[in-house]
C-alpha positions in Angstrom: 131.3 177.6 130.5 131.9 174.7 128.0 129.6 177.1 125.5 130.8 180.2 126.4 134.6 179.1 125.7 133.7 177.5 122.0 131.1 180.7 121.1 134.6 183.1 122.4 136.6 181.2 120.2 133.8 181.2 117.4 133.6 185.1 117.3 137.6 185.1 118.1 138.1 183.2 114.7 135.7 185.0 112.6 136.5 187.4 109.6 135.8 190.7 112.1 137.7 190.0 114.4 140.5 187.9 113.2 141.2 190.6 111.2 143.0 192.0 114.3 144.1 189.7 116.1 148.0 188.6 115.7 149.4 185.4 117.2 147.8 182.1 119.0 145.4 182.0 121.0 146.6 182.4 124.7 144.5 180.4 126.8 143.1 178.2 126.7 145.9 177.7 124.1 145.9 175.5 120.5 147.0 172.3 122.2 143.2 172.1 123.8 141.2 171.9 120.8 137.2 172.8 121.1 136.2 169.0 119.7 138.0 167.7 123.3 135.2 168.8 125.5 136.8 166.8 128.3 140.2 168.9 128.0 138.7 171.8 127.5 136.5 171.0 130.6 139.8 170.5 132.6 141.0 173.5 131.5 138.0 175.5 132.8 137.7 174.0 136.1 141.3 175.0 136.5 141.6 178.7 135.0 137.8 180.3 135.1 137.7 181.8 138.3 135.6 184.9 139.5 137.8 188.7 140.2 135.2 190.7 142.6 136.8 194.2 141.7 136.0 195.0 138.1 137.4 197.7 135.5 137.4 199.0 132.3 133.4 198.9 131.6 133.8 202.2 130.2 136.3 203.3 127.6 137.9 206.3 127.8 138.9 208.0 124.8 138.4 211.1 122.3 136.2 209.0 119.9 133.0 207.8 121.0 132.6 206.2 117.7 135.1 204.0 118.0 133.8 202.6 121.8 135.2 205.4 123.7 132.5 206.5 127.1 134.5 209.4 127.9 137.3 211.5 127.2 140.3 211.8 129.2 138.5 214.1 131.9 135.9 211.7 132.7 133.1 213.0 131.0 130.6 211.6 129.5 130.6 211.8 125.9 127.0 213.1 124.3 125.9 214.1 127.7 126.6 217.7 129.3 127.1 218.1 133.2 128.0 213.9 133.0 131.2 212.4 134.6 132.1 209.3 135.5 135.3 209.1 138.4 135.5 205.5 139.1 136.9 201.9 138.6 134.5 201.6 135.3 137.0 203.9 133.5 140.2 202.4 134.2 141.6 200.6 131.0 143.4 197.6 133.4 143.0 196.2 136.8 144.9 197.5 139.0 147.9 194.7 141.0 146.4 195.5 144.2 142.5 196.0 145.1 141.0 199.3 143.2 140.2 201.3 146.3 142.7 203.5 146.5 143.0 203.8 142.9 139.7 204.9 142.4 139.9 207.1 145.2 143.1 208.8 143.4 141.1 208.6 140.2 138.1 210.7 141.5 140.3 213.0 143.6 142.0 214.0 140.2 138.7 214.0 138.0 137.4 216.0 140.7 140.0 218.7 141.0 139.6 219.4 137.2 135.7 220.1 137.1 
C-alpha cells in the first residue's frame, strides 16, 4: 500500500494530471510527506479500508472519447442492442447500500428501452 500511495501521488503530481488538479492534496494530506514511510504507514493502517459495494466503473456521458461508457440512457456506446442498468454507471456511491438504487436505476433504464 506503501507503493501504491507514493506511485498515486507520482501520477497525481505529474504534468498530465496536475494540470487539473486545484488545491492540496486531501489525504493523506501535505503534513505526511512520501520520504516518512513510517507516517505514511500510520496513515494507511488507519484510512485504507475495503467498501464491498462499488460504483462508477462505467462513465456515463455523450462523449465516449473523453471516458464516457454510455450515454444518459444506459447504452452502450459503439455497441447496438447494448445497455448497461446497474451500480457500474452511477457517478458516486450512494449514503446507504446500492440495492435499492440500482434497482430504481434499472426500473427507469428499463422503462425507456
Amino acid at each position: 500500500m506503501l507503493d501504491a500511495v507514493t506511485e498515486a501521488r507520482r501520477l497525481a503530481q505529474s504534468r498530465p494530471l496536475a494540470a487539473i488538479t486545484s488545491g492540496p492534496e486531501l489525504a493523506p494530506g501535505p503534513a505526511v510527506t512520501t520520504d516518512d514511510r513510517a507516517a505514511l504507514a500510520a496513515w494507511v493502517r488507519n484510512a485504507v479500508s475495503t467498501y464491498h459495494h462499488p460504483v462508477g466503473t462505467c462513465a456515463m456521458g455523450p462523449n465516449p472519447g473523453h471516458g464516457a461508457v454510455t450515454d444518459a440512457r444506459g447504452s452502450v456506446h459503439g455497441i447496438e442492442n447494448l445497455t448497461i442498468a446497474d451500480a457500474s454507471i452511477m457517478p458516486t456511491i450512494p449514503t446507504a447500500t446500492t440495492n435499492l438504487p440500482t434497482i430504481m436505476l434499472a426500473e427507469h433504464i428499463g422503462r425507456r428501452l
